[in-house]
C-alpha positions in Angstrom: 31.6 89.9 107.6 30.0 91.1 111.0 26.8 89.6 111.4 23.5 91.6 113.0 21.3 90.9 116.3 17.8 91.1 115.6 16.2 94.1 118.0 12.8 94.6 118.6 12.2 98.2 117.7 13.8 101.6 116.4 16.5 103.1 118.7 15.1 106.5 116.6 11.7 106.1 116.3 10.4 102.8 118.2 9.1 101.5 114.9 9.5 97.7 114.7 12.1 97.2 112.2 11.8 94.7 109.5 13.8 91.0 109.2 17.8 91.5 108.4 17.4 95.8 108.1 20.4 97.6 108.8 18.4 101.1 109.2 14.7 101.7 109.8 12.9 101.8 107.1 10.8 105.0 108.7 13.0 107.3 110.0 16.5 105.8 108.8 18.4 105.3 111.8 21.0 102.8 112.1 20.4 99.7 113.9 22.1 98.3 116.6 25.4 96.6 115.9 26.0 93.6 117.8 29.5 92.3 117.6 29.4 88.6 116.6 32.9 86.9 117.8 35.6 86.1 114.9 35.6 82.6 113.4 38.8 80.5 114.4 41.7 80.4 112.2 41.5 78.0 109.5 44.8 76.1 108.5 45.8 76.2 105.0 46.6 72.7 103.7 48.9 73.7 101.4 51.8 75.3 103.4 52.4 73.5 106.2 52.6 74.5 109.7 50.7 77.8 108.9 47.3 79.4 109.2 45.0 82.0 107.0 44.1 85.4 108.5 40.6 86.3 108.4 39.5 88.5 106.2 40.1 91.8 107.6 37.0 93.9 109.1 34.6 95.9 106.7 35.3 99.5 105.9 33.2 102.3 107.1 30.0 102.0 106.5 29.2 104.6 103.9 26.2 105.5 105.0 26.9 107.2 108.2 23.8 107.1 110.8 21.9 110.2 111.1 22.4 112.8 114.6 19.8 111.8 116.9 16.7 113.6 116.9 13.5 114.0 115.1 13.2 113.1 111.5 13.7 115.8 108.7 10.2 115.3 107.8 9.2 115.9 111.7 9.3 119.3 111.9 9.3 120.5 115.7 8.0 123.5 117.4 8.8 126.8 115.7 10.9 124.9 112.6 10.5 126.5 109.0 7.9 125.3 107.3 9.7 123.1 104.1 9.4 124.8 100.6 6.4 124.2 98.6 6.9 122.3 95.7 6.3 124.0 92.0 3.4 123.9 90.5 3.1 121.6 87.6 3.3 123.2 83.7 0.0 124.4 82.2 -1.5 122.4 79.6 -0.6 122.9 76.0 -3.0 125.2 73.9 -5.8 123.9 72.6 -6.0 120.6 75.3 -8.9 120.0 76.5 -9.2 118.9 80.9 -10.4 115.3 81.0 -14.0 115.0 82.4 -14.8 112.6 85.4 -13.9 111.6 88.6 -10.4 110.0 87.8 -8.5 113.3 87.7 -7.0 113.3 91.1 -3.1 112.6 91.7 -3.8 108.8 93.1 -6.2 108.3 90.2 -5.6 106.0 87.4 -4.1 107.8 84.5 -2.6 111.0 86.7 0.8 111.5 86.8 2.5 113.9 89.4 4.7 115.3 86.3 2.3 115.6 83.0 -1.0 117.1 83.3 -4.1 115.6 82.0 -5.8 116.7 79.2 -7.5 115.2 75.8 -7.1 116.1 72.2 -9.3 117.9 70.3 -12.3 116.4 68.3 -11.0 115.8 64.6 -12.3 118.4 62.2 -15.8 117.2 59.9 -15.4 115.4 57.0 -16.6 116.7 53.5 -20.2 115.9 53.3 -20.8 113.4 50.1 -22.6 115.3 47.6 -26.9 113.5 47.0 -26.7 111.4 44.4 -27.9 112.9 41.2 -26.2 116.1 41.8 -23.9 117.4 40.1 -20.9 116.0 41.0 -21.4 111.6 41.8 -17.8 110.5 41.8 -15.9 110.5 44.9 -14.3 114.3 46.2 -11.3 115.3 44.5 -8.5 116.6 47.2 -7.1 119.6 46.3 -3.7 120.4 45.7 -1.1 123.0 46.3 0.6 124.7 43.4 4.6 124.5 43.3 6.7 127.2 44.8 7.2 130.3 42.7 10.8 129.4 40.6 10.1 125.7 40.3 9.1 123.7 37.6 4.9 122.2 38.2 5.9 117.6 38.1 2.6 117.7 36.5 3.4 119.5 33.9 6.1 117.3 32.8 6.9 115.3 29.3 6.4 111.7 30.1 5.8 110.5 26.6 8.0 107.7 25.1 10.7 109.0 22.6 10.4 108.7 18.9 12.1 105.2 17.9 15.2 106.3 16.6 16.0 109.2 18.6 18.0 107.8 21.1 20.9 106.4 20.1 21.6 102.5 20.3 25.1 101.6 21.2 26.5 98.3 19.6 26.1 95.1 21.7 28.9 93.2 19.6 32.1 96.1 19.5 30.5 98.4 21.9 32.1 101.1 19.5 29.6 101.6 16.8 25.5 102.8 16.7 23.0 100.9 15.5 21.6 102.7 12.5 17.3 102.1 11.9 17.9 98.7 9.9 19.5 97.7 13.6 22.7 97.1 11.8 26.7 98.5 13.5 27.7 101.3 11.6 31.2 100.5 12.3 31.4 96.3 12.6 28.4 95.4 10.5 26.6 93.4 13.5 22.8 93.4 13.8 20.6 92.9 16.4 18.7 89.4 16.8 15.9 88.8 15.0 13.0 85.8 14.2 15.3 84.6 12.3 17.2 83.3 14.6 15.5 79.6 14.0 13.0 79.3 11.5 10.6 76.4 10.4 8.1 76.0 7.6 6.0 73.8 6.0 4.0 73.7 3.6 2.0 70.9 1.3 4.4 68.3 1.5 8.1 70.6 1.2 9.4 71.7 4.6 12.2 74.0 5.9 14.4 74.8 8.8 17.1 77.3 9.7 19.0 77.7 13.0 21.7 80.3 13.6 24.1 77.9 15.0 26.2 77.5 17.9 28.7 79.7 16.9 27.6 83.1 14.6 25.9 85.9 16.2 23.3 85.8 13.8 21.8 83.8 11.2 23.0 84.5 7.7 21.0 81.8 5.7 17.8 82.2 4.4 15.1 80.1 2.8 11.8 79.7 1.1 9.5 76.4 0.7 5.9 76.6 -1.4 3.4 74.6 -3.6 1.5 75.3 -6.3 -0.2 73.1 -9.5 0.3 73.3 -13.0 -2.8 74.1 -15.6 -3.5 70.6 -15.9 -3.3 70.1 -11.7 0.1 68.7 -11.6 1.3 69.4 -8.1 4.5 71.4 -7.6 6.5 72.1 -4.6 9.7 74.3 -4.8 12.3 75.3 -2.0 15.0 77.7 -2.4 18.2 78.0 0.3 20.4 80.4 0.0 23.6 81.5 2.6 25.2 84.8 3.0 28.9 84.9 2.3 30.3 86.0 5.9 32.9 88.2 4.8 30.6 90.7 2.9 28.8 93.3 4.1 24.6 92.7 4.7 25.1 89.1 3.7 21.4 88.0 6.3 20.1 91.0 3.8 21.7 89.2 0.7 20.4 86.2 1.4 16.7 86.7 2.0 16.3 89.0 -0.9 17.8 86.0 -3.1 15.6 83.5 -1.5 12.2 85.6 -1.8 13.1 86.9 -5.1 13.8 83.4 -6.7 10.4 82.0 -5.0 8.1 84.1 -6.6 9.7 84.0 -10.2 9.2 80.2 -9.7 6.0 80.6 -8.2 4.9 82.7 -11.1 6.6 81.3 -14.1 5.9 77.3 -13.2 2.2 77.9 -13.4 2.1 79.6 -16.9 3.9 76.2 -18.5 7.4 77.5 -18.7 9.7 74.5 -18.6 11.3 73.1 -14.8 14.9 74.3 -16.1 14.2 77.4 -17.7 12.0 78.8 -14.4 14.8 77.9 -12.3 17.5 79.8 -14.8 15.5 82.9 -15.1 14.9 82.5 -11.4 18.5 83.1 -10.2 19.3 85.8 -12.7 16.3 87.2 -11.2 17.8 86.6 -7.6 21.2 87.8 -8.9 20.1 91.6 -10.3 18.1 91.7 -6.6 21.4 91.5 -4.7 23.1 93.8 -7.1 20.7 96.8 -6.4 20.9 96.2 -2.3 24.6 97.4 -3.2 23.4 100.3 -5.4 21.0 101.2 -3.4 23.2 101.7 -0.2 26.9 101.5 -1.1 29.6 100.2 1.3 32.6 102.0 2.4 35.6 101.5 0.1 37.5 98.4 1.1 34.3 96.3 2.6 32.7 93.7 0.3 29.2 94.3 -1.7 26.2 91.7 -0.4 27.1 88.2 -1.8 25.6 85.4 -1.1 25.2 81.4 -2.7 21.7 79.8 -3.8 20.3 76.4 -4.6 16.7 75.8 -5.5 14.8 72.7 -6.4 11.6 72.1 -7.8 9.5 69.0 -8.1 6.9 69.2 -11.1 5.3 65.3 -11.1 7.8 62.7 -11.7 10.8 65.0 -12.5 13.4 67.1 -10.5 14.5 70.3 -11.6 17.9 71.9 -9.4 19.5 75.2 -10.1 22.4 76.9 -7.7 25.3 79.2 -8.1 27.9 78.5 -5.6 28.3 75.9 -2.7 25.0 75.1 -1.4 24.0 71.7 -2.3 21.2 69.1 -2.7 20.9 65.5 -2.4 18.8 63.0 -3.8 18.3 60.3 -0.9 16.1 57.2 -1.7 14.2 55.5 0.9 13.6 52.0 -0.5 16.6 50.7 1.5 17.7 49.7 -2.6 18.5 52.9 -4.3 22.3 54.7 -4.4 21.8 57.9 -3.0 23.8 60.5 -5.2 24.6 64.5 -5.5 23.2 66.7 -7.7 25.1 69.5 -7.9 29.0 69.7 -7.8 29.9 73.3 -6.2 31.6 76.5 -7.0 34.8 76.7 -5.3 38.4 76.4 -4.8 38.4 72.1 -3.6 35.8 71.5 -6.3 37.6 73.4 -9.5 41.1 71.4 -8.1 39.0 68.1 -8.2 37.6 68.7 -11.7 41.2 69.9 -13.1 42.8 66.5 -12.3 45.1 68.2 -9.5 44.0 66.9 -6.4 41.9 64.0 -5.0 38.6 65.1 -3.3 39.8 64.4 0.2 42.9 65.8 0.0 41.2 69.4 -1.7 38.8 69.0 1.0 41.2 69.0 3.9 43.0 72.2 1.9 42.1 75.2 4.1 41.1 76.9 0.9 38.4 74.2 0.0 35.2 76.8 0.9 36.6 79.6 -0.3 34.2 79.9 -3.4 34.2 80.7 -7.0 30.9 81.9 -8.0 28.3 84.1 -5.9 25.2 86.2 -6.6 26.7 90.1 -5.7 27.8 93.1 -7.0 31.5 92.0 -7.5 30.6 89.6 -9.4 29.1 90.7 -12.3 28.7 87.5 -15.0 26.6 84.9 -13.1 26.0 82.0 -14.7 24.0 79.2 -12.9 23.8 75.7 -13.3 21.2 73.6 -13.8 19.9 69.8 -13.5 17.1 67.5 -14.0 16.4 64.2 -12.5 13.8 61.7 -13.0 13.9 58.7 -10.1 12.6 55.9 -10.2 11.4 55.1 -6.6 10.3 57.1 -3.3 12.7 59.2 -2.1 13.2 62.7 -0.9 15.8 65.4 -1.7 17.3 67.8 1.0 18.2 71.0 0.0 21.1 72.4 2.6 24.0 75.0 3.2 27.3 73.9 4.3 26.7 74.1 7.7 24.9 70.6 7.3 26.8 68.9 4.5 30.1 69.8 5.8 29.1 67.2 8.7 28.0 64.7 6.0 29.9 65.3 3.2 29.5 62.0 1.1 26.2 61.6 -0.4 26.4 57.8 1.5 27.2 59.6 4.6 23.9 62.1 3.9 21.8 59.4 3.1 22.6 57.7 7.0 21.4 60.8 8.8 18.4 61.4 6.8 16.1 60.4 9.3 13.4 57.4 7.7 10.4 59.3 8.3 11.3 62.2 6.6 9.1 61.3 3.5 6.4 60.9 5.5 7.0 64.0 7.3 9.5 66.3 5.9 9.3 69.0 8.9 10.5 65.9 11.2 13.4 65.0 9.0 14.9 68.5 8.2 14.3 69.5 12.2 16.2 66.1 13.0 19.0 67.1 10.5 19.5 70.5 11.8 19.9 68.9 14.8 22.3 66.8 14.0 24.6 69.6 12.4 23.9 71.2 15.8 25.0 68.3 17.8 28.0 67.7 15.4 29.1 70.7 16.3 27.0 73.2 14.7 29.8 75.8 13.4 28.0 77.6 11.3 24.4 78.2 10.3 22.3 75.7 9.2 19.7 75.4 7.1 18.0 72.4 5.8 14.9 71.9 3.3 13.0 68.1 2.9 10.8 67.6 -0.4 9.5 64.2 -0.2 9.5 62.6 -4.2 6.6 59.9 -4.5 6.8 56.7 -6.7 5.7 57.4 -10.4 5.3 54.0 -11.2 5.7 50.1 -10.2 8.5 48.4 -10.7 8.7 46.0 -13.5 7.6 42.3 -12.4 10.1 39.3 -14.0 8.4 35.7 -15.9 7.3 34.0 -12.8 5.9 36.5 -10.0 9.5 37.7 -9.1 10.1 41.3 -9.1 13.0 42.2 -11.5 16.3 44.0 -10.7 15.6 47.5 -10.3 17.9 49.8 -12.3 20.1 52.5 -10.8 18.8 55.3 -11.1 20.2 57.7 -14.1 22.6 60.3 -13.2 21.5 63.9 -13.1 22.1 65.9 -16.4 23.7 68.9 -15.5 24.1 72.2 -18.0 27.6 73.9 -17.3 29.1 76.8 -19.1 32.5 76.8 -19.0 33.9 80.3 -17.7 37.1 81.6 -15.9 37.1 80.6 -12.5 38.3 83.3 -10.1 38.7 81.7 -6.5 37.6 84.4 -3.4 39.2 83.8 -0.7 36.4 84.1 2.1 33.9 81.2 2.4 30.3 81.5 2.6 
């Protein structure tokens, strides 16, 4: 590109022009051009034997210099004088000029465009009424009244609606509404409750229930109390009873059975009325309770009235009193390390009558798919209960646990029961039947579970043999158990 001489002052206007300018910065005219001479040809080492053109010369400059003469803003002798420029906007109303010496164009804060001007002074606050007049909290603000045609906000119903009026749509079918008992009018499912997992304990006798790792609610139900006979023998009872899945309201079922049954015992036991006796008038008792939960709210035709099994046990001193209708069990466990550990109840259903008729062995009715399905229930549709009873006297400490299938059908045997009854348990009874329902839990815990621990003290010592060595301990007597022989009529759900 052509290069530029340095000159000394303004062809135009003789004003010295500054280093490398290529007009005057004063009245614009265009340097001087000095022609430099063109660089030599450079060879291109790439072809041979040929040379690269320079670049060619610039284009016109676009900025063309001006005709010689004055500058515009130089106005000669008898030129027109150049238009005056508008005047600038008036302030907006209500702006108020700024005071001082500042309000020229060069001074700070002017602009040439935007006047200057201030805002006006905020309007006075609400004076604070004295104190002791009569208003001393702070002032209200006032407010506006709605439009004409809408509704006031503050006139509208915020309250909470009644429980019950809105309707609850079931969480397990998604069909059915939850009536006011929180129960599917169309699948029977309820909504969880407390008794989800349960634990109690209570002057030596302990309980817990747990729903399980598979049901969506927990269908047992149980009861555990003391109490003392006239002459201060202590007593402890607990009562376990399960709802039979395929009827209708069996959680219902079962914890009217189990309440009902505890406070016949609880009532009867004190006034001297014999062990077995309390416990027979105690599940005819729980039996006509379960009967009017279907009279009092009758199912559909075609769905099952509440049903339900039940096993109770009662320790009055020395003796052992057990009383059940159905497949619920309990277990006499000793903890000497000596004793045979045994059942004491033999259960109402399908494997059990097949083992008692000679037909089948008790594994092989057991692994039947029909084994649960059970025989005798507390419930409307079945109308002639007749329970069983036992009594047992043992001979050394021990406890009995009082459970539903969903433990005993991971510990069938009474050996096998006796091996997962923890040895603390008569110590402390609430350990042992948490530490069973966990194992039923960790054994896969298909069903609900429901355990109940009462801890059976020694009566007496054991005998000692001629010559300071303590004699052979007897087994202990098997449990006498009142049956009534009656037509057995298998139902096909289990409980």
């Amino acid at each position: 590109m052509p290069q530029l001489d340095q000159v000394s002052v303004c062809p135009g206007c003789g004003e010295p022009p500054a280093v490398a300018d290529r007009r005057c910065g004063v009245c614009g005219a265009e340097l001087r051009r000095m022609p430099v001479a063109p660089a030599p040809p450079v060879a291109n080492p790439y072809p041979p034997n040929r040379t690269v053109e320079p670049y060619p010369p610039s284009r016109a400059d676009p900025y063309p210099a001006p005709v010689a003469g004055p500058a515009p803003w130089q106005a000669s002798p008898g030129a027109a004088t150049p238009p005056t420029p508008p005047a600038p906007p008036a302030p907006p109303a209500g702006a108020v000029p700024r005071t001082g010496t500042d309000t020229g164009a060069g001074s700070p804060g002017a602009t040439p465009t935007e006047p200057d001007f201030t805002l006006q002074p905020p309007a006075p606050a609400t004076p604070i009424p004295p104190a002791g007049g009569p208003s001393s909290g702070p002032p209200t603000i006032p407010t506006a009244p709605p439009p004409a045609g809408l509704p006031d906000p503050r006139l509208r119903d915020t309250s909470l609606p009644e429980p019950g009026s809105v309707p609850v749509h079931c969480t397990g079918c998604g069909r059915g509404i939850l009536d006011a008992r929180g129960r599917c009018d169309d699948c029977g499912w309820s909504r969880p409750t407390d008794r989800d997992h349960v634990e109690r304990a209570v002057c030596g006798v302990a309980g817990v229930s747990d729903q399980g790792l598979r049901h969506h609610r927990n269908e047992d139900a149980f009861r555990v109390s003391a109490t003392a006979l006239a002459n201060g023998t202590p007593v402890a009872i607990a009562v376990v009873c399960d709802g039979v899945s395929s009827s209708s309201r069996p959680h219902e079922a079962s914890a009217v059975a189990a309440g009902v049954a505890d406070e016949v015992l609880l009532s009867a036991l004190p006034q001297g009325v014999p062990g077995r006796e309390a416990m027979h008038q105690a599940l005819l008792s729980a039996s006509r309770a379960v009967n009017e939960l279907a009279e009092r709210d009758p199912e559909p035709i075609g769905r099952n009235a509440p049903a339900c099994t039940i096993v109770g046990a009662v320790s009055v001193g020395g003796d052992l009193t057990v009383g059940w209708v159905g497949d619920s069990r309990a277990y006499w466990v000793p903890m000497d390390g000596a004793g045979r550990p045994s059942r004491l109840t033999e259960d109402d259903s399908w494997a059990a009558q097949m083992v008692r008729a000679g037909l089948l062995g008790e594994e092989e009715a057991m692994a039947d798919r029909r084994a649960h399905a059970i025989t005798a229930w507390l419930g409307a549709d079945n109308p002639r209960v007749e329970p069983h009873t036992a009594t047992f006297a043992p001979d050394r400490p021990g406890v009995v646990v009082v459970c539903t299938d969903g433990l005993w059908n991971y510990a069938d045997a009474a050996d096998r029961m006796a091996a997962v009854v923890p040895p603390q348990s008569r110590t402390a009874p609430l350990t042992g039947a948490r530490q069973l329902v966990r194992y039923a839990l960790d054994s896969g815990g298909h069903d609900n579970v429901t355990v109940a621990v009462i801890p059976l003290p020694l009566e007496a010592p054991a005998p000692t043999a001629p010559g300071g060595t303590a004699a052979a301990r007897p087994e202990p007597p098997r449990p006498t158990v009142e049956r009534t022989p009656t037509r057995a009529v298998p139902r096909p759900p289990s409980a």
